[in-house]
LONU-291089 format. One record per residue (C-alpha): x, y, z; residue number from 1. Coordinates in pm, whole numbers, always signed. Example, Ala and Ser with C-alpha at 12.3 -4.5 7.8 and 13.67 -1.06 7.14 Angstrom:
2
<X=+1230; Y=-450; Z=+780; k=1>
<X=+1367; Y=-106; Z=+714; k=2>
END
This chain:
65
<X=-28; Y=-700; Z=+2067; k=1>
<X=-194; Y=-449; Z=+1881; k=2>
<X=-439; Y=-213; Z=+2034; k=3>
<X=-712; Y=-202; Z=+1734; k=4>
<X=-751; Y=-473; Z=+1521; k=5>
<X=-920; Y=-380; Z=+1220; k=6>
<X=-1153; Y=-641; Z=+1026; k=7>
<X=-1270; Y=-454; Z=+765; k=8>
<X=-1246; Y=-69; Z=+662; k=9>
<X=-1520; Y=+186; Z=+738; k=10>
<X=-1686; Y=+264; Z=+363; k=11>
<X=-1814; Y=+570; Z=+515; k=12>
<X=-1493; Y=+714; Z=+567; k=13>
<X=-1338; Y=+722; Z=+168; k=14>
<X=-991; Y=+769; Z=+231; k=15>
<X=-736; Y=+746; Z=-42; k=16>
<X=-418; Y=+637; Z=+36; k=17>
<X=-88; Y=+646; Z=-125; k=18>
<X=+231; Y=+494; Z=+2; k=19>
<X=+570; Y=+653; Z=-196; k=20>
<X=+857; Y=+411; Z=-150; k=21>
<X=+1208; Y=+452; Z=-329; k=22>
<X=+1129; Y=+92; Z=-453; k=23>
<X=+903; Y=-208; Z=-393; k=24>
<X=+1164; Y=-442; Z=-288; k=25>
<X=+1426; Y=-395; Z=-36; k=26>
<X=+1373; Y=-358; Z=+406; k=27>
<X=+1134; Y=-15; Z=+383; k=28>
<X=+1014; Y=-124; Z=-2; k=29>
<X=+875; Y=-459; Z=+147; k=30>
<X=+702; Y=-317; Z=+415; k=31>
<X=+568; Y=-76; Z=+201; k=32>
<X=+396; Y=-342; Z=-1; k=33>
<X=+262; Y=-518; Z=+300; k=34>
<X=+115; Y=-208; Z=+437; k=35>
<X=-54; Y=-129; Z=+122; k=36>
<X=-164; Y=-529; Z=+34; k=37>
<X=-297; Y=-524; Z=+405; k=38>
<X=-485; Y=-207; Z=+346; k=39>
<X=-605; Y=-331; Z=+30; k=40>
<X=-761; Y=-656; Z=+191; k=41>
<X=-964; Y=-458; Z=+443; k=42>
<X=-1116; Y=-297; Z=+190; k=43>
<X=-931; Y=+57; Z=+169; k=44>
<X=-823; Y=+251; Z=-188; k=45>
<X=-487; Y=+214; Z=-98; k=46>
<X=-180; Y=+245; Z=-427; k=47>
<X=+188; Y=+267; Z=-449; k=48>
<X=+422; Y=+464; Z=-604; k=49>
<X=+797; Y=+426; Z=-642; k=50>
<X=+1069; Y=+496; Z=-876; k=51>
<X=+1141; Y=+103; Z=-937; k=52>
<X=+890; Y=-144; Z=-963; k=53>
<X=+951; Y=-533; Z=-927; k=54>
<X=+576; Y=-584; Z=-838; k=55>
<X=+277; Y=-735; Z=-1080; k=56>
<X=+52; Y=-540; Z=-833; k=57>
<X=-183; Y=-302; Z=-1106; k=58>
<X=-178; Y=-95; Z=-796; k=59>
<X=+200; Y=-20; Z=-775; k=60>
<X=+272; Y=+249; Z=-1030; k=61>
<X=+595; Y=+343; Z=-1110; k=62>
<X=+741; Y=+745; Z=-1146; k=63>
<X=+839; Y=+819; Z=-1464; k=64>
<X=+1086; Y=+1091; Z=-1446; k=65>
END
């Protein structure tokens, strides 16, 4: 059981976050995603970026090279 349990983010505190991934699918990709959908519930300015994309999520970008 988790220690904190967060119900919504502080909007004091604007923290941008950014979580780079290989890819959005896959073991690490998926959790990824969650981490950043989660994030994005509470109310945080939370994005992805990866070099492949399966998402529709506007907030998963993909890296051009």
């Amino acid at each position: 059981m988790p220690l904190f349990v967060f119900k919504e983010i502080n909007k004091e505190i604007n923290m941008k976050i950014l979580h780079i991934c290989t890819m959005d699918c896959g073991g690490a990709g998926k959790a990824a995603l969650r981490l950043h959908r989660g994030l994005k519930s509470l109310g945080a300015n939370s994005k992805m970026l990866g070099l492949y994309r399966k998402s529709s999520d506007g907030d998963v970008v993909q890296f051009n090279r």
